[in-house]
C-alpha positions as CSV (number, residue, x, y, z in Angstrom):
1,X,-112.0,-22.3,-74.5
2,X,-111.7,-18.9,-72.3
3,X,-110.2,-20.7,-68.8
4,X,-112.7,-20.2,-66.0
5,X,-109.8,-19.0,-63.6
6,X,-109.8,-15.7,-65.2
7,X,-113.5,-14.9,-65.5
8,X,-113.8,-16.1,-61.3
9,X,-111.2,-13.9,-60.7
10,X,-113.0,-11.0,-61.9
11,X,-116.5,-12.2,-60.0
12,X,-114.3,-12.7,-56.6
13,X,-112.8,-9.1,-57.1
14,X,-115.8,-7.4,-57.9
15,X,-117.7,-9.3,-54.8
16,X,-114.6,-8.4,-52.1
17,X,-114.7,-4.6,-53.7
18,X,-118.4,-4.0,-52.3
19,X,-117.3,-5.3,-49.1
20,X,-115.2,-1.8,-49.1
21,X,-118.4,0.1,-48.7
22,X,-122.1,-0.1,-47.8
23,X,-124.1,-2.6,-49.8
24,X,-126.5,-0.2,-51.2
25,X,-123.9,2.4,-52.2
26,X,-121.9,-0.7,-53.9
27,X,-124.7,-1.7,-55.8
28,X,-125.7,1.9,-56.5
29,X,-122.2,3.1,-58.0
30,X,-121.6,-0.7,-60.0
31,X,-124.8,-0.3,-62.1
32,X,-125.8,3.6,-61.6
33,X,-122.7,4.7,-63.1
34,X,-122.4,1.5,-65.6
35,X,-122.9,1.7,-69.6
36,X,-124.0,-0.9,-72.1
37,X,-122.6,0.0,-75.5
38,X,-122.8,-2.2,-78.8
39,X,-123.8,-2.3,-82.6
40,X,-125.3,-4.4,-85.3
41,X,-122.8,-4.4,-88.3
42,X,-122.9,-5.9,-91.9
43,X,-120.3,-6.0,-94.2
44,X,-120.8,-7.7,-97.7
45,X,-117.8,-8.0,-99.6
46,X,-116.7,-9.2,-103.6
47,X,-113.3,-9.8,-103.9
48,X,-111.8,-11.1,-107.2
49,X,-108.6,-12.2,-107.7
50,X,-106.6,-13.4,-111.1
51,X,-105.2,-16.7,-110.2
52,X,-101.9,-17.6,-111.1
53,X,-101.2,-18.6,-114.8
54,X,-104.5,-16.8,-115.9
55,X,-105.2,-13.0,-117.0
56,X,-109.0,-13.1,-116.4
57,X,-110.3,-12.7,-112.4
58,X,-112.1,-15.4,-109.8
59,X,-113.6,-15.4,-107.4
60,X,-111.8,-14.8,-104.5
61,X,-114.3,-13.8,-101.2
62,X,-118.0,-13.4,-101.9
63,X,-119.9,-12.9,-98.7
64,X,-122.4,-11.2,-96.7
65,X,-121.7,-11.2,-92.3
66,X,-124.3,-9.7,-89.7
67,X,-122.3,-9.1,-86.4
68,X,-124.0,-7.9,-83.0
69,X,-121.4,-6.6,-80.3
70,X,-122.2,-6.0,-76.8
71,X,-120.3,-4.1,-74.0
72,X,-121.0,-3.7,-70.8
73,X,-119.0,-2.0,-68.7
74,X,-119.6,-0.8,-65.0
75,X,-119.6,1.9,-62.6
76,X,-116.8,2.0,-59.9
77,X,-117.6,0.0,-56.2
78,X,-115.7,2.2,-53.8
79,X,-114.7,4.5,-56.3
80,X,-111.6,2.0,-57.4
81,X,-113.3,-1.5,-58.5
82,X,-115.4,-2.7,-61.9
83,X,-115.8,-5.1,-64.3
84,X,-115.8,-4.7,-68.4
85,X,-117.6,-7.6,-70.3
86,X,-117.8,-7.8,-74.1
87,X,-119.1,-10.3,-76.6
88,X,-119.9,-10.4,-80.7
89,X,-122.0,-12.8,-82.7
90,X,-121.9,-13.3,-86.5
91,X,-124.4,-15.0,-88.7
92,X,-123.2,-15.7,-92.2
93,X,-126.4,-14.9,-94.6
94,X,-124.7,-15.9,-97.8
95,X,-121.3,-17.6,-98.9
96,X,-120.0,-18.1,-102.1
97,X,-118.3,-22.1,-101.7
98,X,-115.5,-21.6,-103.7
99,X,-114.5,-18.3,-101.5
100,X,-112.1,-18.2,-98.7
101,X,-113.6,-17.4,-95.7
102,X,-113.6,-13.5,-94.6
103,X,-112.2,-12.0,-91.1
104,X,-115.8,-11.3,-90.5
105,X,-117.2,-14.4,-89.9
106,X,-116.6,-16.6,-87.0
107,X,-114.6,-20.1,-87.9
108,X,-113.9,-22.9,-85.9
109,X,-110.8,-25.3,-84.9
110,X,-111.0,-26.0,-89.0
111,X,-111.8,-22.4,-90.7
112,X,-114.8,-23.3,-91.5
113,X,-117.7,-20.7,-91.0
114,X,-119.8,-21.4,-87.7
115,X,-122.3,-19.1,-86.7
116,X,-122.7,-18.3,-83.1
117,X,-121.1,-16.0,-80.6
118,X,-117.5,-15.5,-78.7
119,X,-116.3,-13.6,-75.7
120,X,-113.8,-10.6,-76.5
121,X,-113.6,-8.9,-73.5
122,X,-113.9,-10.1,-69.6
123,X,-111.7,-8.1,-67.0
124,X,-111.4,-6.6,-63.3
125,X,-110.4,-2.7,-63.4
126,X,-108.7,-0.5,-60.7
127,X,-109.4,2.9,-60.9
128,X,-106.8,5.2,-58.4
129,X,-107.2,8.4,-60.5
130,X,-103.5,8.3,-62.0
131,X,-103.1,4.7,-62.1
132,X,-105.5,2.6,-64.0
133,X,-105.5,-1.7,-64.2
134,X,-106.8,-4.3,-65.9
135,X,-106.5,-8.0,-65.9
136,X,-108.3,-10.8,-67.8
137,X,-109.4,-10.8,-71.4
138,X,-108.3,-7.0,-72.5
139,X,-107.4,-4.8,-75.6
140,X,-104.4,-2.8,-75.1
141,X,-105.3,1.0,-74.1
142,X,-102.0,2.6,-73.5
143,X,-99.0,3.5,-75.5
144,X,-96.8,0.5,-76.3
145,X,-96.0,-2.1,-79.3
146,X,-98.7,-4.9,-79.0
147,X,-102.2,-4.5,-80.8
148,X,-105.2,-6.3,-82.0
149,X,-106.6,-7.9,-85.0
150,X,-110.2,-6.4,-86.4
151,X,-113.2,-7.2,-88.2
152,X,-116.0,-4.8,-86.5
153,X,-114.6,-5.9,-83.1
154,X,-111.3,-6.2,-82.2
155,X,-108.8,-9.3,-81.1
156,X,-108.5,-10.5,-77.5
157,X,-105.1,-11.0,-75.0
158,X,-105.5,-12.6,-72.0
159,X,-103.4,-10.6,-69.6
160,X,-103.1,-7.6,-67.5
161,X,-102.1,-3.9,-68.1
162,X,-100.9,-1.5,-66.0
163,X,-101.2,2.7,-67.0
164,X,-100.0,5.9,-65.1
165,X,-101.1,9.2,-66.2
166,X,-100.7,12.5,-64.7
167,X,-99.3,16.1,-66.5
168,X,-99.1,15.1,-70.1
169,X,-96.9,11.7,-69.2
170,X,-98.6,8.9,-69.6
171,X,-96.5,5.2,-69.0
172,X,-98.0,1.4,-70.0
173,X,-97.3,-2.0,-69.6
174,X,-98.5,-4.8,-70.5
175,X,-98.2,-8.7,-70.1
176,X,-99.9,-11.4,-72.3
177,X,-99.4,-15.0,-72.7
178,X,-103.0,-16.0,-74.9
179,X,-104.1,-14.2,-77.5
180,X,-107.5,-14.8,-80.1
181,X,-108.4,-12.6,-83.1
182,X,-112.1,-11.7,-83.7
183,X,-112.8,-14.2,-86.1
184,X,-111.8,-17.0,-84.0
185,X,-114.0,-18.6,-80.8
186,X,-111.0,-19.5,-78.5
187,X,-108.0,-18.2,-76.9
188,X,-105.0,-19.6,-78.1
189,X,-100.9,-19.9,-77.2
190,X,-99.0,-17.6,-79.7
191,X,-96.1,-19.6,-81.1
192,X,-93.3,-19.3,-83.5
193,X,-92.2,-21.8,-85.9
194,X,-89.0,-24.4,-84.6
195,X,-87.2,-27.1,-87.0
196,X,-87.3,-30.3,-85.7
197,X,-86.8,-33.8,-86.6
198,X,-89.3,-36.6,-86.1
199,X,-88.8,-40.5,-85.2
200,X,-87.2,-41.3,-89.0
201,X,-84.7,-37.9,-88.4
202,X,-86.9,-35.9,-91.1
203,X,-86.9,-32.0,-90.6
204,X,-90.2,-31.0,-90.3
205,X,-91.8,-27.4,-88.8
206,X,-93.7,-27.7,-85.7
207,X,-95.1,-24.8,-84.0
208,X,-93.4,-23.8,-80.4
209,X,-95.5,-22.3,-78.0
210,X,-94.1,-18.5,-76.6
211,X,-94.7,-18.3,-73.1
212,X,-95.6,-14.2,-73.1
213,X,-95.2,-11.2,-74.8
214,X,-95.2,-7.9,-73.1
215,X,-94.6,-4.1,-73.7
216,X,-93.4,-1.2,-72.2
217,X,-94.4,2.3,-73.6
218,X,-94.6,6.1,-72.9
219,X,-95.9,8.7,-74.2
220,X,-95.6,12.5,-73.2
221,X,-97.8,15.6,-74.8
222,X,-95.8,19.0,-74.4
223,X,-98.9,21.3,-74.2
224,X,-98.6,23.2,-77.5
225,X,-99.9,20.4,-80.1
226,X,-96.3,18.6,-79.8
227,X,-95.9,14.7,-78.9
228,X,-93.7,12.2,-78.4
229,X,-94.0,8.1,-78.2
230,X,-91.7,5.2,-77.2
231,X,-91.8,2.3,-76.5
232,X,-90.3,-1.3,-76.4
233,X,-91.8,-4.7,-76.9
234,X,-91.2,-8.7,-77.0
235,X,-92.4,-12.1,-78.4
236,X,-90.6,-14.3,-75.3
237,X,-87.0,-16.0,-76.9
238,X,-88.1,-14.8,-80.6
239,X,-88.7,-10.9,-81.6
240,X,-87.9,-7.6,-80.2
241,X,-90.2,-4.7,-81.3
242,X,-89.5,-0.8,-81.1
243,X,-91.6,1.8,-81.7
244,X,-90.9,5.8,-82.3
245,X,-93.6,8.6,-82.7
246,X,-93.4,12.4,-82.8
247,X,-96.1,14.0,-83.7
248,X,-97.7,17.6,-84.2
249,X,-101.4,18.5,-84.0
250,X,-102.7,21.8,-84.9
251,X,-105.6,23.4,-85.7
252,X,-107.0,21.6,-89.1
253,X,-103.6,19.4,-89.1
254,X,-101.7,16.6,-88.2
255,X,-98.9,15.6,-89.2
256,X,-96.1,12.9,-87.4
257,X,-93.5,10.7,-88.1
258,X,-93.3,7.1,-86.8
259,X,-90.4,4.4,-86.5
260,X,-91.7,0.4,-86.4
261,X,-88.4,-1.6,-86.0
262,X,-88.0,-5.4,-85.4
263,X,-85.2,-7.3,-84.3
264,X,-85.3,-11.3,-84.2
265,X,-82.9,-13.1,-81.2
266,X,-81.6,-16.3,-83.8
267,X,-78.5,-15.8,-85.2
268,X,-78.7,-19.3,-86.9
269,X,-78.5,-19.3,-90.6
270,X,-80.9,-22.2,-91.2
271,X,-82.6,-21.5,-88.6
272,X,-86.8,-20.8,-88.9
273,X,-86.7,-18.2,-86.6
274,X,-84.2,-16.2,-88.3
275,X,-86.7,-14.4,-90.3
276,X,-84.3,-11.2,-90.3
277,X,-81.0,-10.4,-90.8
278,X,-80.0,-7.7,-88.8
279,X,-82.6,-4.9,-87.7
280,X,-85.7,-4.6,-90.1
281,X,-87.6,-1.7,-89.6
282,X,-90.3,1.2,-91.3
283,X,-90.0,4.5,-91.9
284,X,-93.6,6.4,-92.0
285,X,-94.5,9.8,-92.2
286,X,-97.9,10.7,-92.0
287,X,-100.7,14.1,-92.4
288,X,-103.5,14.8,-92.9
289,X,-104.9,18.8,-93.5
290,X,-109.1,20.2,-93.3
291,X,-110.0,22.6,-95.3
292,X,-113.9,23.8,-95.6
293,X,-115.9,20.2,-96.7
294,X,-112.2,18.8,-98.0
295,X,-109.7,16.9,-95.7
296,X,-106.4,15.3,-97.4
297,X,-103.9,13.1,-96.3
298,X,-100.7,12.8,-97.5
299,X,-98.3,9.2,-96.4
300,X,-95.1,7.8,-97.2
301,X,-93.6,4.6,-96.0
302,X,-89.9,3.0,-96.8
303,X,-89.1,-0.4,-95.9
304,X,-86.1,-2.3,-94.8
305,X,-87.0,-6.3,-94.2
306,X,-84.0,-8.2,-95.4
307,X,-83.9,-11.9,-94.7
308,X,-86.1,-14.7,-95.1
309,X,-89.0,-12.9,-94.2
310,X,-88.7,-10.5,-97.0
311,X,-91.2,-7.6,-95.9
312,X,-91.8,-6.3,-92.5
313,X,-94.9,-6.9,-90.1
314,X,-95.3,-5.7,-86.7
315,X,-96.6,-8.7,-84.7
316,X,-94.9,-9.9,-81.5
317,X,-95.3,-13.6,-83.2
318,X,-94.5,-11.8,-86.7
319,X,-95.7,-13.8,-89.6
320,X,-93.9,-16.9,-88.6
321,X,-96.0,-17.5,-85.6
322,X,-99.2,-17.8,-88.2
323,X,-101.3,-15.4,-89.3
324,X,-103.9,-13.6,-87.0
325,X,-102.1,-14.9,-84.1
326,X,-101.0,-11.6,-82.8
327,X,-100.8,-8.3,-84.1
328,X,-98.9,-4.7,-83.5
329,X,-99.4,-1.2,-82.4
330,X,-99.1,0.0,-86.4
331,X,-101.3,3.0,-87.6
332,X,-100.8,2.6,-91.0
333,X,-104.2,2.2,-93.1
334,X,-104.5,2.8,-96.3
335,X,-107.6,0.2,-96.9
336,X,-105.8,-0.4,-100.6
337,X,-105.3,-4.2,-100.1
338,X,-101.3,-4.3,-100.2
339,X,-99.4,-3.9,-97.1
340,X,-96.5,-2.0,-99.4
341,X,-93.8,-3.9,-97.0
342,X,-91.3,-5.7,-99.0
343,X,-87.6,-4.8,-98.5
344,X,-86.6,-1.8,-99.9
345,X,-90.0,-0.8,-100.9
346,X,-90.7,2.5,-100.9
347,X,-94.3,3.5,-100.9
348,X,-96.9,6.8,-101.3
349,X,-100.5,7.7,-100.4
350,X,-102.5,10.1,-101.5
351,X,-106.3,10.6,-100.5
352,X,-109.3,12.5,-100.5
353,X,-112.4,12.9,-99.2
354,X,-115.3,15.9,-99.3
355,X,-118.0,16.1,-97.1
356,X,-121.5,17.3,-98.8
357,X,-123.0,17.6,-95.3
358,X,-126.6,16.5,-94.9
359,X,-124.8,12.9,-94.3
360,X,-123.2,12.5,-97.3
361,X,-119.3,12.2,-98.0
362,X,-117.1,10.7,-101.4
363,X,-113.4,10.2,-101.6
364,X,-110.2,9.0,-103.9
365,X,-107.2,7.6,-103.1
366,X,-104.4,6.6,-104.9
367,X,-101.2,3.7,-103.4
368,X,-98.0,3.2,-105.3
369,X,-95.2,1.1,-104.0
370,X,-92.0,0.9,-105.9
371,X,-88.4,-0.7,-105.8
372,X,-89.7,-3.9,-103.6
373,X,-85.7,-6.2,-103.3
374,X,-87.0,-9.5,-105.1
375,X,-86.1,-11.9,-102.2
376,X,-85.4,-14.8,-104.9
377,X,-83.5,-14.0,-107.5
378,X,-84.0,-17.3,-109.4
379,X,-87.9,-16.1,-109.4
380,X,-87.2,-12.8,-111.0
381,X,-84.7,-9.8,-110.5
382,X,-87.6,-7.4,-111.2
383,X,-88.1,-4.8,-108.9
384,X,-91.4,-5.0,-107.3
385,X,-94.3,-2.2,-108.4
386,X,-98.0,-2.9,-107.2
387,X,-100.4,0.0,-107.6
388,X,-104.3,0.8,-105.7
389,X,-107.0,2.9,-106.4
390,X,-109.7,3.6,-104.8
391,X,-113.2,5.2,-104.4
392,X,-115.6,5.5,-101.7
393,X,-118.9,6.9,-100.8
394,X,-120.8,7.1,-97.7
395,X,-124.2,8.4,-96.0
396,X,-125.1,8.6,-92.1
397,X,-128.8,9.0,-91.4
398,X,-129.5,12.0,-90.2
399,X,-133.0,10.9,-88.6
400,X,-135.6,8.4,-88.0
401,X,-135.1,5.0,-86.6
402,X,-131.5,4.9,-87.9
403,X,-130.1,8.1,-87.1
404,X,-126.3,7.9,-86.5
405,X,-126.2,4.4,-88.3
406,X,-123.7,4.4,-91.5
407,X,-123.3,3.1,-94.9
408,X,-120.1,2.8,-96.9
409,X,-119.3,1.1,-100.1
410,X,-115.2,1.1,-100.8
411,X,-113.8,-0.1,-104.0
412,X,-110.5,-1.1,-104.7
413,X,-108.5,-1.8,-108.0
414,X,-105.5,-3.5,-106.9
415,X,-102.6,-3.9,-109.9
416,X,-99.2,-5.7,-109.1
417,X,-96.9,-4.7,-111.9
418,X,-94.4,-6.6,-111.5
419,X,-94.7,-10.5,-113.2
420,X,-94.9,-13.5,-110.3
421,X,-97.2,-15.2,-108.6
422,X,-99.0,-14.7,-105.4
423,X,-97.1,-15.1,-102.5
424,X,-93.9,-16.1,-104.8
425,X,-90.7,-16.6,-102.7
426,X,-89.5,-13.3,-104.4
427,X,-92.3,-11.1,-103.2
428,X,-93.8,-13.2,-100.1
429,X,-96.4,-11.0,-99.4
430,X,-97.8,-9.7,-103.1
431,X,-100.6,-10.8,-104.9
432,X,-101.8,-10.7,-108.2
433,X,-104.3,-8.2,-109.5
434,X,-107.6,-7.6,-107.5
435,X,-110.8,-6.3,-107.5
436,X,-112.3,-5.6,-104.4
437,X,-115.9,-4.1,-103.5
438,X,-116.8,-3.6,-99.6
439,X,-120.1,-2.5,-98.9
440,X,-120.5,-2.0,-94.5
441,X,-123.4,-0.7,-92.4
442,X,-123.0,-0.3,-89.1
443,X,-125.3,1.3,-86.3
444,X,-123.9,1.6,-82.7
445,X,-126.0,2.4,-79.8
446,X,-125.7,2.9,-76.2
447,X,-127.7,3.3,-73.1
């Protein structure tokens, strides 16, 4: 459960802040100057998947989530002290019992689907113009390696965040030790996976708990549509992460290149938390041009992940410290169902979208990945191919009751080329073919 020490924290610090001032000009500037910001959200989703051994598709995830989110987030007492509060319910309206359970809906201790509501954000804030903190349950802000996890709302850390700002620099860093994702009611430790031996000597893997992870980023903007990122990261005793960005923004452009790199700290060949040998890292370049009603995007990604591992994920837990556990500053998203990681993988996308005004907008995109490193060869010496297409159409109400709200639909045909299983030891993070059919509404409001 969210520890209480945190959440007083945040009540003590707001309480000794109007202390600074008068009581009425405290009270005036917490709540005058506060917002309450939120949504209701839906997204129904009918993912089929062709099981191993078998040509024809099952059911995969069939379901339909409502999520309300509510922020609140206050004025200034003093001109320097607030508070941020967030929460998100889900209630599940229909399930499919064979299906997996979505990152929509919220599970408990067992992954099971539990209606009901979490906590995603709770934290003191310091405003002194340049230099802005945070501390308690946060989302990262500033430029740096760690990220969050998201359905409609986004993962938690529980931790604190410093950023400086001032002439185009703009510096960050950040210290975690708890972290939950947005489909899960409680903060957790991150952890990495150890080999150890129980009372009859067997090997077996037990998870380790990592004390912290932290990051240190900066960011500078030259003043003539040019920038430049950096930054540096850890999982505590397990991964290094790196992070590279130079980027060019001009009028109906953008277009950047990024560096994601990894580095584990075990040199030990049987060891668990040797996931890499050596530095694993991804190339991306990235742009996307307007033109009239159109705008195109244009990405390329190429992959080195060689070692046990076998594709790349930027997580300061990675993959071994369990899925949804953590996750990375990565700004990769190509909604086309493969990450396109695998070593040696190189990997395109293309994509457009036209807007008809009036509320309405259609796109196509197109993923191909190629020359994947099988990481087994007694599995197959194949090179991996895996290939996505998609469509999408889109309306925002222009008035009435549910003007600014939005519906998408977002179809996917997902084809892996190459001949193994899911998850296969060659390709550990490849799938067979999928169809996939997201259908979201979402209308945000604030007052």
């Amino acid at each position: 459960m969210f520890k209480r020490t945190l959440i007083a924290t945040a009540v003590i610090a707001a309480a000794c802040a109007s202390t600074t001032t008068s009581a009425n000009t405290s009270t005036s500037a917490f709540f005058d100057d506060s917002t309450v910001s939120g949504g209701v959200y839906n997204m129904t989703r009918i993912r089929d998947r062709q099981p191993n051994g078998s040509e024809h598709f099952a059911e995969n995830i069939h379901h339909s989530t409502t999520m309300v989110g509510l922020n609140f987030s206050s004025g200034l007492v003093g001109g320097v002290f607030g508070i941020d509060l967030g929460a998100h319910g889900t209630w599940d309206m229909w399930n499919s019992g064979s299906s997996q359970w979505s990152e929509f809906s919220l599970v408990d201790d067992k992954n099971k689907i539990k209606d009901g509501f979490t906590i995603n954000r709770a934290n003191v804030k310091l405003d002194f113009d340049v230099f802005k903190a945070r501390a308690g349950y946060i989302q990262p802000s500033g430029p740096g390696v760690l990220g969050v996890n998201w359905s409609f709302m986004p993962g938690t850390y529980r931790g604190a965040e410093g950023v400086y700002s001032a002439n185009g620099l703009t510096i960050a860093y950040m210290w975690a030790d708890e972290y939950k994702n947005p489909w899960n009611y409680d903060m957790e430790k991150m952890t990495r996976n150890d080999a150890v031996t129980d009372k009859d000597d067997n090997v077996i893997t037990k998870a380790t708990e990592i004390d912290y992870v932290q990051s240190l980023g900066a960011s500078y903007a030259f003043g003539n549509g040019y920038s430049v990122l950096g930054a540096w990261g850890e999982g505590e005793d397990f991964v290094d992460l790196y992070k590279f960005k130079l980027a060019k923004d001009g009028e109906g452009f953008n277009v950047s290149y990024h560096f994601y790199g990894m580095n584990d700290r075990d040199d030990k060949e049987d060891s668990l938390n040797n996931i890499y040998d050596g530095l694993t890292y991804q190339h991306v370049l990235m742009s996307k041009f307007n033109k009239d009603n159109w705008t195109f995007r244009a990405e390329a990604t190429y992959t080195i992940a060689k070692g046990k591992q076998g594709n790349f994920v930027v997580r300061p837990t990675g993959y071994n410290g369990g899925f949804g556990k953590s996750n990375g500053a990565y700004e990769v998203w190509w909604d086309s169902r493969s990450d396109f990681n695998h070593n040696e993988e190189k990997a395109v996308f293309l994509g457009a979208t036209y807007d008809f005004d009036h509320g309405w907008s259609a796109g196509a995109s197109f993923a191909y990945g190629w020359d994947g490193k099988s990481n087994d060869t007694k599995v197959t010496t194949e090179k991996l191919k895996e290939i996505a297409y998609n469509l999408d159409v889109g309306y925002t109400f222009q008035s009435g009751q549910l003007k600014g709200a939005s519906v998408k639909a977002h179809y996917t045909i997902y084809d892996l080329e190459t001949d193994v299983n899911s998850w296969s030891t060659a390709f550990p993070n490849a799938f067979r073919d999928e169809r996939d059919l997201k259908i979201s509404f979402a209308m945000p409001f604030s007052f």
